[in-house]
C-alpha positions in Angstrom: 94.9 102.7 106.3 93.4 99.2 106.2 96.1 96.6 106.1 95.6 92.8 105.2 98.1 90.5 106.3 98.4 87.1 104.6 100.0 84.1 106.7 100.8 80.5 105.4 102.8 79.5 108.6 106.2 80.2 106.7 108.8 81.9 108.0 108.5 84.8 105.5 104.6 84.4 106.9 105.9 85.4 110.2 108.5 88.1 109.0 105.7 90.0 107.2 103.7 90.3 110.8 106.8 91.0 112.1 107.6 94.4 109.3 104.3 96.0 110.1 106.1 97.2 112.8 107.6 99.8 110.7 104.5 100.6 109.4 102.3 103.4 110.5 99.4 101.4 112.5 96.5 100.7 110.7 93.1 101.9 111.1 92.0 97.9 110.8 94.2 95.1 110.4 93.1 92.0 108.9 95.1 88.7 109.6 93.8 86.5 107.3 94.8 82.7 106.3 93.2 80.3 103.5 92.4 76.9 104.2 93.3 75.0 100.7 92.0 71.8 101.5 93.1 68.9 98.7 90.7 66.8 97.0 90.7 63.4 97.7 93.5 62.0 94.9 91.4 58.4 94.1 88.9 58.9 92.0 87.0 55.5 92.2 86.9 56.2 95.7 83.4 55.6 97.2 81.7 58.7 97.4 81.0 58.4 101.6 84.2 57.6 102.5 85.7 60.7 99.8 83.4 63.3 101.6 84.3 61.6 105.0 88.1 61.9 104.3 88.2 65.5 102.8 85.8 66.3 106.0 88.1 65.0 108.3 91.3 66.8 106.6 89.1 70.2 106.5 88.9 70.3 110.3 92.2 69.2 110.5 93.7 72.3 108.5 91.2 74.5 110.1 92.5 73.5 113.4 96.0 73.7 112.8 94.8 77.3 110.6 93.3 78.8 114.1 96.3 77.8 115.9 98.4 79.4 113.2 96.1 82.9 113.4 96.7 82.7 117.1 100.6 82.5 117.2 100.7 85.5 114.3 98.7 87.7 116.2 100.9 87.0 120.0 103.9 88.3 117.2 102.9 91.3 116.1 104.8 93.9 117.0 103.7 96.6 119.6 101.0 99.1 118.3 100.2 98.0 114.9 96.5 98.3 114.8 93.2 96.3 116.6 94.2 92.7 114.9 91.0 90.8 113.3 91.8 87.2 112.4 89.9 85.7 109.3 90.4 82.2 107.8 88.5 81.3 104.9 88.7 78.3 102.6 89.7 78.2 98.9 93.2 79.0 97.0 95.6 81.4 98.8 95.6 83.8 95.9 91.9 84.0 95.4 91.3 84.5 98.6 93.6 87.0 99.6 92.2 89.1 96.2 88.9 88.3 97.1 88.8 90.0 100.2 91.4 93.2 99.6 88.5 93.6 97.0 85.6 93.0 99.6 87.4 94.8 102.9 88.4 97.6 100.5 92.2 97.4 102.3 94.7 100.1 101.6 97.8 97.4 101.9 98.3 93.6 101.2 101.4 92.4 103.0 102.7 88.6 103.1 105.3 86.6 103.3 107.4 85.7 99.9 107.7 82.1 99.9 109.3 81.7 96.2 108.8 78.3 93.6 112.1 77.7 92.3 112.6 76.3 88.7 109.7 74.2 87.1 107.6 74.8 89.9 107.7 78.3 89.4 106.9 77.6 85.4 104.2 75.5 85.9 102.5 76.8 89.4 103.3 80.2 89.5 103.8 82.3 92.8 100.9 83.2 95.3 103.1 86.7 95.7 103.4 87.2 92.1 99.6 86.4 91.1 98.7 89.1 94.2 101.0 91.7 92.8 100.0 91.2 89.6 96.1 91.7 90.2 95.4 93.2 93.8 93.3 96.1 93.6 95.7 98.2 96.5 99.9 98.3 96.7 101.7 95.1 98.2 104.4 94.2 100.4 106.2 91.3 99.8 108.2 90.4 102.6 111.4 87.7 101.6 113.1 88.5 104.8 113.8 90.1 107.9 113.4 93.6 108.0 115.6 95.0 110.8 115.4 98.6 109.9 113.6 100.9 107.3 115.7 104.1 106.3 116.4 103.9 103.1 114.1 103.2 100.2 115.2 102.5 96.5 111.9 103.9 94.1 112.2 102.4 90.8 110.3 104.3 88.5 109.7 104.4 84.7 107.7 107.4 84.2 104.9 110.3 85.6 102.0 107.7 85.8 104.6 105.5 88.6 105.5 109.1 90.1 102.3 110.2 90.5 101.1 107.1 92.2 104.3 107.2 94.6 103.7 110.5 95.4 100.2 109.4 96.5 101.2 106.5 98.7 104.1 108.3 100.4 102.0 111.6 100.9 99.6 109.0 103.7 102.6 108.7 105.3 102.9 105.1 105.2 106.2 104.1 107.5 106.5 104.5 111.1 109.8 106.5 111.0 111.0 108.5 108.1 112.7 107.5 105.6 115.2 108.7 102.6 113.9 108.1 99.1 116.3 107.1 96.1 114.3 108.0 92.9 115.8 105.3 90.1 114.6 105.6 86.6 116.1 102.9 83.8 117.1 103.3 80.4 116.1 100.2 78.8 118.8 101.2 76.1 120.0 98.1 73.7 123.0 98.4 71.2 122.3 99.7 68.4 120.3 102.7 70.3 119.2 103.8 67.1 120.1 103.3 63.2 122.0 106.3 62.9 125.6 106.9 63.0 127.8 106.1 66.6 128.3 110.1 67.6 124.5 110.5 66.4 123.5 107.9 68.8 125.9 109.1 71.6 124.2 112.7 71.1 120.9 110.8 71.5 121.6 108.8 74.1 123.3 111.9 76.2 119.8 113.9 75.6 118.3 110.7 76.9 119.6 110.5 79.9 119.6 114.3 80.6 116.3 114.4 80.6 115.6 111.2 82.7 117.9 113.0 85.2 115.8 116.2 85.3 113.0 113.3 85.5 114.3 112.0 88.4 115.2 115.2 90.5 111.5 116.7 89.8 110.2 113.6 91.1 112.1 113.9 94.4 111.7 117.6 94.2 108.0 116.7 95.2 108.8 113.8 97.6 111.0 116.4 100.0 108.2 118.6 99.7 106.2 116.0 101.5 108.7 115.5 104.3 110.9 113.5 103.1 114.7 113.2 102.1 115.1 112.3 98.6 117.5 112.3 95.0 117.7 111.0 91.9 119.7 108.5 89.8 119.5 107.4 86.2 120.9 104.0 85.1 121.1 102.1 81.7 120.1 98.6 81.3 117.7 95.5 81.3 114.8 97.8 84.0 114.4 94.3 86.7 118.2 93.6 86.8 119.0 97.1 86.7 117.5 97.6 89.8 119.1 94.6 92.0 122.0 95.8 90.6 121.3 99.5 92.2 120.1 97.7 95.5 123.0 95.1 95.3 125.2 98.5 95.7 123.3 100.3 97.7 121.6 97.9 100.1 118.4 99.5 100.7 115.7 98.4 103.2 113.1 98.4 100.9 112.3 98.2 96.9 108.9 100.2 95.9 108.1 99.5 92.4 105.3 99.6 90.0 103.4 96.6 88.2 100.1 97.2 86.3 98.2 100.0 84.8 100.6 99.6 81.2 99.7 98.2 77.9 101.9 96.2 75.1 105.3 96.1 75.7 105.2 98.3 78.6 103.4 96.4 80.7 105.5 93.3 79.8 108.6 95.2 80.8 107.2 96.6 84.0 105.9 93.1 84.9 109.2 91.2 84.0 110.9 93.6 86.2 108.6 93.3 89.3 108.6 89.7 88.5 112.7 89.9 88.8 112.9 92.4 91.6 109.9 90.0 93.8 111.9 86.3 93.6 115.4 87.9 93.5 115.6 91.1 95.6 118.1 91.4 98.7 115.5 93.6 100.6 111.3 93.3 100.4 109.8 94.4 97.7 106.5 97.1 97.9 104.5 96.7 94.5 102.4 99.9 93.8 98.9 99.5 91.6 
């Protein structure tokens, strides 16, 4: 698999070098950084001295940029693929798309460097823009990753089993690792406008057969080597699953985002967009 690895220089930059280590190594791996270089904020400036002084901060950031590639690459851990380092200048989140698209990559991973508050409302997140639109699944790393044993699979029907069943049959991780197959119930009360031991028929039904869901789906997954069960949980889908990796402190989260129309793609998007900024563990976003 082709693997791109963002860096910004963050420390989440350098703990998403550091997971690929318990990644299987990559056929090509592509370190890449984007040089965002500002505009010159006076707008009456003279012309010559405003291309001067963006020139001059250019080679600056593309100086300390190459000194930035060189320190991620001496990190890297042991055996993770023939490292290529890349910098190219424009916005970090177009960039990084840009060339997943171009290289063709099989895996985005970078560091999760989170907007709190307004900045969040008004700017957005690099890692949420790339999850949101990267042609390939991506890791978002928000800390360090000591180990990677357990994974919590959050799920929501056969189009996201299907497509984990896909990415975990190329044998992505280094060492194996057991599955927990989660599916939520976005139940609300009322469940329906019937009477209260109608609905509590209904809602047994319900969650019956999101159980048989959940243990065909890791039926398949230990057919492809792996150890894996199922659990069912009711709830709001992106706090019902921190709450399940709050309890059960997995290493990893893999989730999907896209693919969905109407209200199911805003559901699945809230709840990536919850899992990505408030997960305990980092957070693998499946297209």
């Amino acid at each position: 698999m082709k693997i791109l690895l963002a860096v910004d220089g963050s420390d989440q930059s350098y703990e998403a070098a550091r997971a690929l280590g318990h990644l299987a190594p990559a056929e090509q791996l592509i370190v890449l950084h984007a040089v965002n270089v500002p505009e010159p904020a006076y707008p009456m400036m003279m012309p010559e001295v405003s291309q001067e002084l963006y020139t001059t901060v250019e080679r600056a950031m593309k100086e300390d940029g190459q000194r930035l590639l060189d320190r991620t690459v001496s990190v890297l851990p042991f055996n993770t693929g023939v490292a290529a380092k890349r910098m190219e200048l424009g916005h970090p989140a177009d960039v990084i798309l840009a060339t997943a698209e171009a290289e063709k990559v099989g895996l985005i991973v970078l560091g999760a460097r989170g907007l709190g508050g307004v900045q969040e409302l008004l700017l957005g997140s690099v890692s949420h823009r790339i999850i949101t639109s990267a042609p390939c699944p991506t890791l978002v790393v928000n800390r360090h990753m000591p180990v990677l044993k357990q994974v919590l699979l959050a799920v929501e029907g056969e189009r996201d089993a299907d497509t984990a069943a896909t990415f975990l049959s190329a044998k992505p991780f280094k060492e194996r690792v057991n599955v927990t197959v989660l599916t939520i119930l976005p139940f609300a009360q009322p469940l329906w406008p019937v009477g209260i031991s109608d609905s509590e028929v209904l809602k047994e039904k319900a969650i019956a057969a999101s159980r048989d869901f959940v243990e065909g789906v890791a039926a398949r997954l230990t057919k492809l080597g792996y150890q894996a069960s199922g659990a069912v949980t009711l709830g709001d889908p992106g706090h019902a699953i921190l709450g399940w990796a709050g309890t059960t402190k997995p290493d990893l989260i893999l989730m999907g985002s896209r693919g969905r129309k109407g209200a199911a793609r805003f559901l699945l998007g809230s709840a990536s967009h919850t899992a990505l900024h408030r997960a305990p563990c980092p957070v693998l976003v499946l297209h």
